[in-house]
Every structure is written in structure tokens, then in C-alpha cells.
Legacy VTK file of the C-alpha trace (Angstrom):
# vtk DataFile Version 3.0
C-alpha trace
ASCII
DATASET POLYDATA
POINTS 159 float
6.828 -23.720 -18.899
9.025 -24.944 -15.889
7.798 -24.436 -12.469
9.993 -23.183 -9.547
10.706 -26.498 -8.155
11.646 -27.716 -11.090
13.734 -24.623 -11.853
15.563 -25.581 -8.185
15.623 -29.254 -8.942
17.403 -28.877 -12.105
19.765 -25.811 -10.221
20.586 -29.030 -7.776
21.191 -31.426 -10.213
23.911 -29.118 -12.161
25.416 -28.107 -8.492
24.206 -24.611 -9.160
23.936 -23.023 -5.811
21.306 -20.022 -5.565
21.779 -17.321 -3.228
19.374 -14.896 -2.380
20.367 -11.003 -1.196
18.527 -10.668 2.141
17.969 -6.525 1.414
15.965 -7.364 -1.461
14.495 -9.790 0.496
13.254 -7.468 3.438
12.769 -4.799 0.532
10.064 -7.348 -1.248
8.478 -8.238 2.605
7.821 -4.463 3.527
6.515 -3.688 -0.293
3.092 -5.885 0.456
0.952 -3.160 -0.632
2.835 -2.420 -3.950
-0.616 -4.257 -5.908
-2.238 -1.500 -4.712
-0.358 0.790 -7.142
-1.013 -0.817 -10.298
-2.654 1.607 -12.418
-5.312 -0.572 -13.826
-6.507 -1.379 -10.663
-6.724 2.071 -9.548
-8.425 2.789 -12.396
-11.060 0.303 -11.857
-11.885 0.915 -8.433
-11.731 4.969 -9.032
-14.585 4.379 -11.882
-16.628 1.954 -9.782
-16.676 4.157 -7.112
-17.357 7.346 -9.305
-20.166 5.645 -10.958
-21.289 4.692 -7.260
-21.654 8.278 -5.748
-22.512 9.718 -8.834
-21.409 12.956 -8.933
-20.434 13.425 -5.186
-16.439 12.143 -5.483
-13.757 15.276 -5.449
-10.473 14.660 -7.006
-8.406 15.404 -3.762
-10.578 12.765 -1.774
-10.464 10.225 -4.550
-7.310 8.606 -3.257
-8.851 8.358 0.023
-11.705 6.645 -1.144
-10.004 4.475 -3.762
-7.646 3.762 -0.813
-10.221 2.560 1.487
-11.826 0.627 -1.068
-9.015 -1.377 -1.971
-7.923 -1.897 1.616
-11.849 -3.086 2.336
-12.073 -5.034 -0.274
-8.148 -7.337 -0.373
-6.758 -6.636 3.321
-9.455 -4.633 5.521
-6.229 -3.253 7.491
-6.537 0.498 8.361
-2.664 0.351 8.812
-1.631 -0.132 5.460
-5.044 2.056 4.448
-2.800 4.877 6.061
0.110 3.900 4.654
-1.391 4.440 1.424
-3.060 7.920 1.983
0.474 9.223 2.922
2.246 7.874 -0.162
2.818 10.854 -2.223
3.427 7.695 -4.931
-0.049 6.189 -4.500
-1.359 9.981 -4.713
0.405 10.799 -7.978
-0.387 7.382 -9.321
-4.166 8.045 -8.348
-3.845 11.301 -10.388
-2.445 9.680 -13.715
-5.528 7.666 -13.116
-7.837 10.547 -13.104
-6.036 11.988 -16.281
-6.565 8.810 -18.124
-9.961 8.156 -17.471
-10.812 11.748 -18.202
-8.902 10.775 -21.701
-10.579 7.734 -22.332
-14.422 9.147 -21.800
-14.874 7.223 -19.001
-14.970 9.969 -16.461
-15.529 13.875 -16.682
-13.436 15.869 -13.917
-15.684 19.309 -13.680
-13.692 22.452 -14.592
-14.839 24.687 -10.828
-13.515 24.582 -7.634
-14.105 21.490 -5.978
-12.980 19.059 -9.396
-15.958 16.771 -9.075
-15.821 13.371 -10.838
-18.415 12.223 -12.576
-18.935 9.208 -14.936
-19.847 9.539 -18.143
-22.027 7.516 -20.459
-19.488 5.760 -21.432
-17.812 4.589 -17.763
-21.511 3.626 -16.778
-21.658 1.159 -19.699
-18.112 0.471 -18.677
-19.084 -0.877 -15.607
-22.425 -1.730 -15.919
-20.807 -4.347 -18.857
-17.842 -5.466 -16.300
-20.562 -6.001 -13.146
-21.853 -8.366 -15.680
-19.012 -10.595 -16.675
-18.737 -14.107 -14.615
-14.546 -13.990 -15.535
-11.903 -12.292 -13.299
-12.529 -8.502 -13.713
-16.545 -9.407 -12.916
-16.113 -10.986 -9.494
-13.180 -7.670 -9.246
-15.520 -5.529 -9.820
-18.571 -6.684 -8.107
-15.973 -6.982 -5.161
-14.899 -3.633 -5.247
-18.272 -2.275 -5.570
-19.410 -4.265 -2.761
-16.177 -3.085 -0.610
-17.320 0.476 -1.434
-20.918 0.268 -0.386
-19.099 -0.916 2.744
-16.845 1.510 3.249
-19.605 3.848 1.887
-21.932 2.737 4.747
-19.270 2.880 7.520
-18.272 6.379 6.773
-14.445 7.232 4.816
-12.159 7.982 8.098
-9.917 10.915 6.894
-6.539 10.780 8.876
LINES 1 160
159 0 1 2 3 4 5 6 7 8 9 10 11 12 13 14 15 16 17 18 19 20 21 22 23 24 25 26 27 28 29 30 31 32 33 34 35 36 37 38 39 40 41 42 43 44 45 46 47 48 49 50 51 52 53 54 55 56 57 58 59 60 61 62 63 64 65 66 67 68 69 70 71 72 73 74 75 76 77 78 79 80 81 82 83 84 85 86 87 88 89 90 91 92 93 94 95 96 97 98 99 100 101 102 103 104 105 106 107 108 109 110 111 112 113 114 115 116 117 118 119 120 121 122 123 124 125 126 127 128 129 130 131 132 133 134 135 136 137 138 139 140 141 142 143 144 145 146 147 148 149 150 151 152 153 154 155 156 157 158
């Protein structure tokens, strides 16, 4: 695979001049938070932290919790924290994560009034498995627990 500065050396060498468009430019420096919508991650830290209150997490405060998590655990800036809990994007994303979850057996969303998440047999195992792996999505996951417990401890700041 060639890297980028071989990618520009080679551009140099065959007088290719690159040019940049500064609005996309700007667009990718303001978007610094856009990892925080990736579903899988938002998946992850929604089951870690529904296996961590066990039984006490409500779908409409999920994104505010899986918000401050995240934020806690890569950035530990309230700003873009707030950012995220008025992104009607991050909200709907946070949803689709609660739908597939629910649909995988890794979470059960109760059926009353106040839509409480719990995780199943199958999420704990989920996790308790993932805590337990020394690769990438182990030190993630221990991370984001430990962010949790954190932000757990501190007390969720609804805006």
C-alpha cells in the first residue's frame, strides 16, 4: 500500500499539482466529533452502560448518558458533550442503536412508560467476554466502562 507522502512524492515527480477546496476543508475541521456517530460505537458504549446500571437507563436519557460517556472517556469536553445532546442526528442515530440491540438480544427495552433498558443474558456475556479481551475493543471497552463509572460518580449534567 502507498503512504501519503509517497502518494505526494510521486504527484511531484509527474508535475501533478493537488489542490485542496478550503470549504471542505473547514467542513472536515468543525466535523471533529463525527466518531462519535458511528453506530458501532454507540452501540458499545449504550450496552456497557446498560449492563452498568442495570435496569435504571431510560431510552430518552440514553443519549445523554452515552453522550457523556463518550465525551469522558476520548475528549472530556462538556462543549462538544452539548453539542452532541442537541444533535437531533446523534439522537436518531442513538435510537437505531436501541432498535438494533433490542434485535440482536443484547438489550430488552421494557414495553411501560418510562422504556427502561435492560441487558439481557446475552449483552452481559457480551460484555463480560469483550471486558476480557487484551485486543482493541477490550481496552474500548474497559475504557468506556471506566469513563462511565466516572461520569456515573460525578452525576450526568442534563442541559
Amino acid at each position: 500500500m502507498i503512504t501519503l507522502d509517497q502518494f505526494v512524492k510521486n504527484a511531484e515527480a509527474a508535475s501533478v499539482r493537488i489542490t485542496a477546496d478550503s470549504k471542505g476543508l473547514e467542513t472536515l475541521r468543525v466535523a471533529r466529533d463525527d466518531a462519535f456517530f458511528q453506530t458501532p460505537l454507540l452501540s458499545l458504549s449504550l450496552i456497557v452502560i446498560a449492563r452498568d446500571q442495570n435496569g435504571r437507563l431510560n431510552t430518552s436519557n440514553a443519549p445523554s448518558w452515552v453522550g457523556a460517556t463518550l465525551t469522558k472517556h476520548f475528549d472530556d469536553s462538556s462543549a462538544i458533550r452539548k453539542q452532541l445532546e442537541w444533535s437531533l442526528d446523534y439522537r436518531r442515530r442513538c435510537a437505531d442503536c436501541i432498535v438494533f440491540l433490542e434485535n440482536v438480544g443484547l438489550i430488552a427495552v421494557t414495553s411501560d412508560s418510562t422504556r427502561t433498558i435492560r441487558c439481557t443474558e446475552k449483552g452481559q456475556y457480551f460484555v463480560r467476554e469483550a471486558l476480557k479481551k487484551a485486543d482493541e475493543i477490550g481496552v474500548l471497552t474497559r475504557g468506556l466502562l471506566k469513563a462511565h463509572r466516572i461520569v456515573e460518580h460525578h452525576g450526568l449534567d442534563l442541559l
